[in-house]
C-alpha positions in Angstrom: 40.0 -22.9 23.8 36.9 -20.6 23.2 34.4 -20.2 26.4 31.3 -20.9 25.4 29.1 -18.0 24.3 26.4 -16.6 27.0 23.6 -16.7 26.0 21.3 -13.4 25.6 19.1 -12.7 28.8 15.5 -12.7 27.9 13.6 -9.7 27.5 11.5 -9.1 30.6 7.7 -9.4 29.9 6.9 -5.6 30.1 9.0 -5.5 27.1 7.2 -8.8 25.7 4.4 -7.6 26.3 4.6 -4.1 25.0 6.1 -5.9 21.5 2.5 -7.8 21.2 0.6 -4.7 22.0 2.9 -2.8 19.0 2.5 -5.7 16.5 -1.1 -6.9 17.0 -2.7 -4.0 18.8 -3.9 -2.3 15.1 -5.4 -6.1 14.5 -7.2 -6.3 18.2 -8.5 -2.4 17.3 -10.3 -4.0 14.2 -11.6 -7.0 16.2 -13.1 -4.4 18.8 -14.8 -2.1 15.7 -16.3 -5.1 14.4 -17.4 -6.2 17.3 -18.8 -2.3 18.4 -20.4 -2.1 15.0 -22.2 -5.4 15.4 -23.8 -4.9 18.5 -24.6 -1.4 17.6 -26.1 -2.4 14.2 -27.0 -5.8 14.4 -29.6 -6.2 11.4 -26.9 -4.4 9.0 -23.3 -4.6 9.9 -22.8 -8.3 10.3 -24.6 -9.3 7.4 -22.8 -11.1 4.2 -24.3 -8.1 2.2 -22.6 -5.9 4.0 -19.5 -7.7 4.0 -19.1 -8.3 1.0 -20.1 -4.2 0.0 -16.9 -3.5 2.2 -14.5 -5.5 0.5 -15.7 -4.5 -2.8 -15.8 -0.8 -2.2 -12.1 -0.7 -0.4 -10.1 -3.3 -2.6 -9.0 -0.8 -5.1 -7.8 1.4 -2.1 -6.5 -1.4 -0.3 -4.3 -2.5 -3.7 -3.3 0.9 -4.0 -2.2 1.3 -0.5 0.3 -2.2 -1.1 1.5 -0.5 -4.1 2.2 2.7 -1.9 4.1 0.5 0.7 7.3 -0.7 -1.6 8.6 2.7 -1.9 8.0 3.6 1.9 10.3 0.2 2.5 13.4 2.4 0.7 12.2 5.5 2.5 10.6 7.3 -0.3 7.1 8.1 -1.0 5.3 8.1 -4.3 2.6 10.9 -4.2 1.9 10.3 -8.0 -0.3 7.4 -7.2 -3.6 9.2 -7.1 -2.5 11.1 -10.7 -1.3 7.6 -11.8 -4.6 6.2 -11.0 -6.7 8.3 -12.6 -5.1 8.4 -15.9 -4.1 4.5 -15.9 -8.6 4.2 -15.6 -9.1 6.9 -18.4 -6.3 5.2 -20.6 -7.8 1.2 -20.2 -11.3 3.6 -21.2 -9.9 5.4 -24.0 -8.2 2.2 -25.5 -11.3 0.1 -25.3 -13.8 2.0 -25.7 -12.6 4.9 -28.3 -9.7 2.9 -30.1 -11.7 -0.3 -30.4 -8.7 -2.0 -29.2 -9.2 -5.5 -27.7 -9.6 -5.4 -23.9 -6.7 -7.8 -22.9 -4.4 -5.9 -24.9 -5.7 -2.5 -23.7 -5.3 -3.8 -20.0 -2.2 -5.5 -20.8 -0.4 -2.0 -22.3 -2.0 0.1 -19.2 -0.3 -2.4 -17.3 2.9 -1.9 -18.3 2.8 1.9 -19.0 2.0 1.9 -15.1 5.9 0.3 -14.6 7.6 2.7 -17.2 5.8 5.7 -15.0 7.4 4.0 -12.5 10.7 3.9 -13.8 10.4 7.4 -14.6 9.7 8.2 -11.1 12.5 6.2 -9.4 15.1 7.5 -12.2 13.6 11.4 -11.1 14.5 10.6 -7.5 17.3 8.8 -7.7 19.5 9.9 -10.6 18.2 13.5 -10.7 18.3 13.7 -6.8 15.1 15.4 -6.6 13.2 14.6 -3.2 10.7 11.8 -3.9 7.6 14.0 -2.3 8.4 16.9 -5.1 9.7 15.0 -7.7 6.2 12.4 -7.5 4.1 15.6 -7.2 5.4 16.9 -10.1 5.3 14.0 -12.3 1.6 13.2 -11.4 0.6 16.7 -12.4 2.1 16.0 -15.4 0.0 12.7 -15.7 -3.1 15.0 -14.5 -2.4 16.9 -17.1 -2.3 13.9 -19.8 -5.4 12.9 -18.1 -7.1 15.9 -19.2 -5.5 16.7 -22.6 -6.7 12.6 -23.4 -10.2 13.4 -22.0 -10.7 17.0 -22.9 -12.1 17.4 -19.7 -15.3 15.1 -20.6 -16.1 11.6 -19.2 -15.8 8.8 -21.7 -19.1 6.7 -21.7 -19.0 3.5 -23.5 -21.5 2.8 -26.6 -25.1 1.2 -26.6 -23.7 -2.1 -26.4 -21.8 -1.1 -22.8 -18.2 -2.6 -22.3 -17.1 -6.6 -22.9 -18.3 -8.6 -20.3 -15.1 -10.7 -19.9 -13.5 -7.0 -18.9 -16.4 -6.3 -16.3 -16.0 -9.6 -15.2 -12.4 -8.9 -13.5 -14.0 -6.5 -10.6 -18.2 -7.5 -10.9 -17.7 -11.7 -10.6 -17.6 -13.5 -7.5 -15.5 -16.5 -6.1 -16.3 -18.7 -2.7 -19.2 -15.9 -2.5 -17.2 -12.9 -1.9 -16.2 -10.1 -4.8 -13.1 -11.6 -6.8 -11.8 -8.2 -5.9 -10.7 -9.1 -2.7 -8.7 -11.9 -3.5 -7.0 -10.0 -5.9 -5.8 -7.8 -2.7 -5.0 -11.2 -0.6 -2.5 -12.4 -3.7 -0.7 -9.2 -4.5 -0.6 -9.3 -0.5 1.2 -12.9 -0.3 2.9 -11.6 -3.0 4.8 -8.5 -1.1 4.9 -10.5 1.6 7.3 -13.0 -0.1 9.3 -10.1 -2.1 9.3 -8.0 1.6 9.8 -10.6 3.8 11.7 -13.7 2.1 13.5 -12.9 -0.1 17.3 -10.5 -0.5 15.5 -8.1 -2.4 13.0 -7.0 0.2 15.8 -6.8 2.8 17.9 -4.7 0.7 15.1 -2.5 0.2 14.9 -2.0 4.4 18.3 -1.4 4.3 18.7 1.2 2.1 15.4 2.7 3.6 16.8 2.4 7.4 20.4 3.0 6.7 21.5 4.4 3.0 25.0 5.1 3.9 25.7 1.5 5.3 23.7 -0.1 2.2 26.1 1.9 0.1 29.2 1.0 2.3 28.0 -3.4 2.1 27.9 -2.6 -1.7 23.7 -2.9 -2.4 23.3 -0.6 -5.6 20.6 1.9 -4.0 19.8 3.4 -6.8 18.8 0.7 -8.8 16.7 -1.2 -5.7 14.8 2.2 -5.7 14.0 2.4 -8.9 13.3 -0.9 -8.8 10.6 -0.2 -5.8 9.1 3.0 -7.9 8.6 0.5 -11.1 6.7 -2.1 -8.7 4.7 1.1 -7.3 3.7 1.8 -11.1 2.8 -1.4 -11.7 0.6 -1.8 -8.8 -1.3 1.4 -9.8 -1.8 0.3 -13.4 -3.2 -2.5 -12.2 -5.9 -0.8 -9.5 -6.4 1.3 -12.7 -7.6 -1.7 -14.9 -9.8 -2.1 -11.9 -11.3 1.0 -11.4 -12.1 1.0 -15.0 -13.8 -2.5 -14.8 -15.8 -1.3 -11.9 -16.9 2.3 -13.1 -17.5 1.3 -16.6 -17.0 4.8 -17.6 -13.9 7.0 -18.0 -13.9 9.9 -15.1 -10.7 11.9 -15.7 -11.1 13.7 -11.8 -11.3 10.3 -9.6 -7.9 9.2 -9.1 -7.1 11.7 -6.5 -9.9 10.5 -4.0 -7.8 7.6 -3.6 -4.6 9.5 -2.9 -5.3 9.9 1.2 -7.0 6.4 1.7 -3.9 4.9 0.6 -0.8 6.1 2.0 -3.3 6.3 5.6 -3.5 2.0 4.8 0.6 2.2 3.7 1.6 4.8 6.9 -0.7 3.1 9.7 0.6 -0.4 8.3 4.1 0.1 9.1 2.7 0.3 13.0 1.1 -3.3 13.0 3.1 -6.6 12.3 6.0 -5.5 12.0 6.3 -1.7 13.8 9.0 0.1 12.4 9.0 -0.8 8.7 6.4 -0.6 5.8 5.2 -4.4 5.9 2.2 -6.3 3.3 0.4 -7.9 5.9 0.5 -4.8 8.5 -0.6 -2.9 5.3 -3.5 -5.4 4.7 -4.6 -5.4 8.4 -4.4 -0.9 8.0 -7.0 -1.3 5.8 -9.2 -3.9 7.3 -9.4 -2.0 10.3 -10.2 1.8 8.1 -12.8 -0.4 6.3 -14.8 -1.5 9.5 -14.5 2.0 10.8 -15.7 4.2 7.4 -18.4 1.2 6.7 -19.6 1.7 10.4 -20.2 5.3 10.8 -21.5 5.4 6.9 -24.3 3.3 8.6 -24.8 5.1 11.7 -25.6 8.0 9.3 -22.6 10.3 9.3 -22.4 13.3 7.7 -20.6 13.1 4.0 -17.6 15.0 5.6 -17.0 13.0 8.2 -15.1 10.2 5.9 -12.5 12.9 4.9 -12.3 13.9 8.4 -11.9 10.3 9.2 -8.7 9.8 7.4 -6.8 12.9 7.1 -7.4 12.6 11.4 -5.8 8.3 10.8 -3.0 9.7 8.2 -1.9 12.2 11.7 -1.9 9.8 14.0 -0.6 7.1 11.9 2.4 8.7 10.6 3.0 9.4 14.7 2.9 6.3 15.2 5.0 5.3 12.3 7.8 7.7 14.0 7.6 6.0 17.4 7.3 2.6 15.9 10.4 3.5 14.0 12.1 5.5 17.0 11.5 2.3 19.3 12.7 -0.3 17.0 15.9 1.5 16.2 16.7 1.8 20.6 15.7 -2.0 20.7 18.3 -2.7 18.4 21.3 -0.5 19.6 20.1 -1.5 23.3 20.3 -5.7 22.0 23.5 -4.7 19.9 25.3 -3.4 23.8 24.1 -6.1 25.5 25.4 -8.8 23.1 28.3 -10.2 24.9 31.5 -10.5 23.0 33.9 -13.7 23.3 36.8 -12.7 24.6 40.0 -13.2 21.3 41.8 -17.1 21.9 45.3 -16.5 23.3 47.9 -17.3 21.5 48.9 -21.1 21.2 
């Protein structure tokens, strides 16, 4: 006859307590900004105006920092982004506006040249085994490059008549009062969240990004989940490049790269919150919340144009510290719950 199974002893509440500080302590930190910001500034900061300026001005980086978190799940970074960016804007611009092409199709075909950048990427990395911070670099000076040859170095202005005003539409419009941006940022959110967090391919991707040798050994094809990750990256950024386009209204073939830092700060300090230990959609989404209320407020209190760079190369530090200890402390959680886990002794023979 087995013995019944013991049951696991409860963690005691310092550790309790110390998991809700990791998981939620990023979300409290923006509750306190706000709240600091709103007493400091009362007539500006918690105005509608002002709220929706915020979510208009960061949804592009906050898209962009999602995309960055599905190769940070495998353990890879994509670096190309910023490039990617800036040539996925100039190509929707150079389509519409120079080729006369229709501005679905034109969006449609940025789109998807965003995934086969992507692909290109992940097949870099993986089948070339070239590390993903070199190998990203070098592609998205490549796509720099392109950038430049398409552009000859000149901004591409639209004609008298300006740009369709179904295209503007996507980023200028509203919905429930707030810019439609911003929901697009709360569905490719959901969206993660359900790949990430529901379903065998997000788990496989944690797998292969905590433990590569034991997702080889339980048969997971690595390769092809990180490609995989890289294509949904690409996608993601021709996407926030469709965007910037729509919001711009003119082709700038230098901007992508000022969205570079914002993003992978959002991606790195969101793998602290929610979840801590692992890139996750909503820690990302609350990363970038919580950068938002701090760049809006000291714009307002009248900082200095360097202090926003300042701002986040000083988060990206400390939030890939924290990443490390998140990481660090999940990993002796799990071997410390792993030895404690009492095992039933074998049945004797009958």
């Amino acid at each position: 006859m087995t013995p019944a199974r013991v049951p696991a002893p409860r963690p005691p509440l310092s550790r309790r307590f110390g998991h809700l500080i990791g998981a939620y302590g990023l979300l409290a930190l923006g509750a306190l900004l706000f709240l600091a910001f709103t007493l400091t500034l009362p007539d500006t900061f918690p105005t509608l105006d002002n709220v929706s300026a915020v979510l208009s001005n960061q949804s592009i980086p906050a898209i962009l920092a999602l995309g960055a978190t599905i190769p940070i799940a495998t353990g890879k970074f994509d670096l190309s982004i910023g490039y990617g960016l800036g040539l996925a804007h100039v190509m929707t611009m150079q389509l519409i506006v120079t080729e006369g092409w229709s501005w679905p199709l034109g969006c449609l075909v940025v789109v998807l040249g965003g995934a086969v950048v992507g692909a290109v990427n992940g097949v870099v990395v993986e089948f070339a085994r070239i590390d993903s911070f070199i190998a990203t670099l070098g592609t998205g000076s490549i796509m720099y490059a392109f950038t430049g040859w398409i552009t000859e170095g000149a901004r591409i202005v639209p004609g008298p008549h300006g740009l369709p005003a179904d295209f503007t539409a996507l980023y200028d419009s509203r919905f429930l009062g707030l810019p439609v941006a911003a929901f697009y940022v709360l569905a490719l959110t959901a969206v993660l969240w359900l790949l990430l967090e529901r379903l065998p391919f997000g788990r496989y991707l944690y797998v292969i990004g905590s433990n590569p040798r034991a997702a080889d050994l339980v048969g997971i094809p690595s390769r092809r989940y990180v490609v995989c990750a890289f294509v949904g990256s690409g996608l993601v950024v021709g996407v926030a490049g469709v965007l910037l386009a729509a919001q711009q209204q003119i082709g700038n073939p230098s901007v992508g790269m000022d969205y570079l830092l914002p993003a992978f700060v959002g991606a790195l300090l969101g793998s602290t919150a929610i979840r801590p230990g692992r890139a996750n959609a909503l820690g990302t989404l609350v990363a970038v919340t919580v950068l938002a209320i701090g760049l809006a407020g000291i714009g307002q209190l009248g900082a200095q144009f360097w202090v926003t760079p300042l701002f986040n190369g000083a988060t990206l530090l400390i939030a890939v510290g924290l990443a490390g200890y998140a990481a660090r402390r999940h990993l002796r959680q799990r071997r410390t719950e792993s030895s404690r886990t009492p095992h039933a002794p074998p049945e004797a023979a009958s």
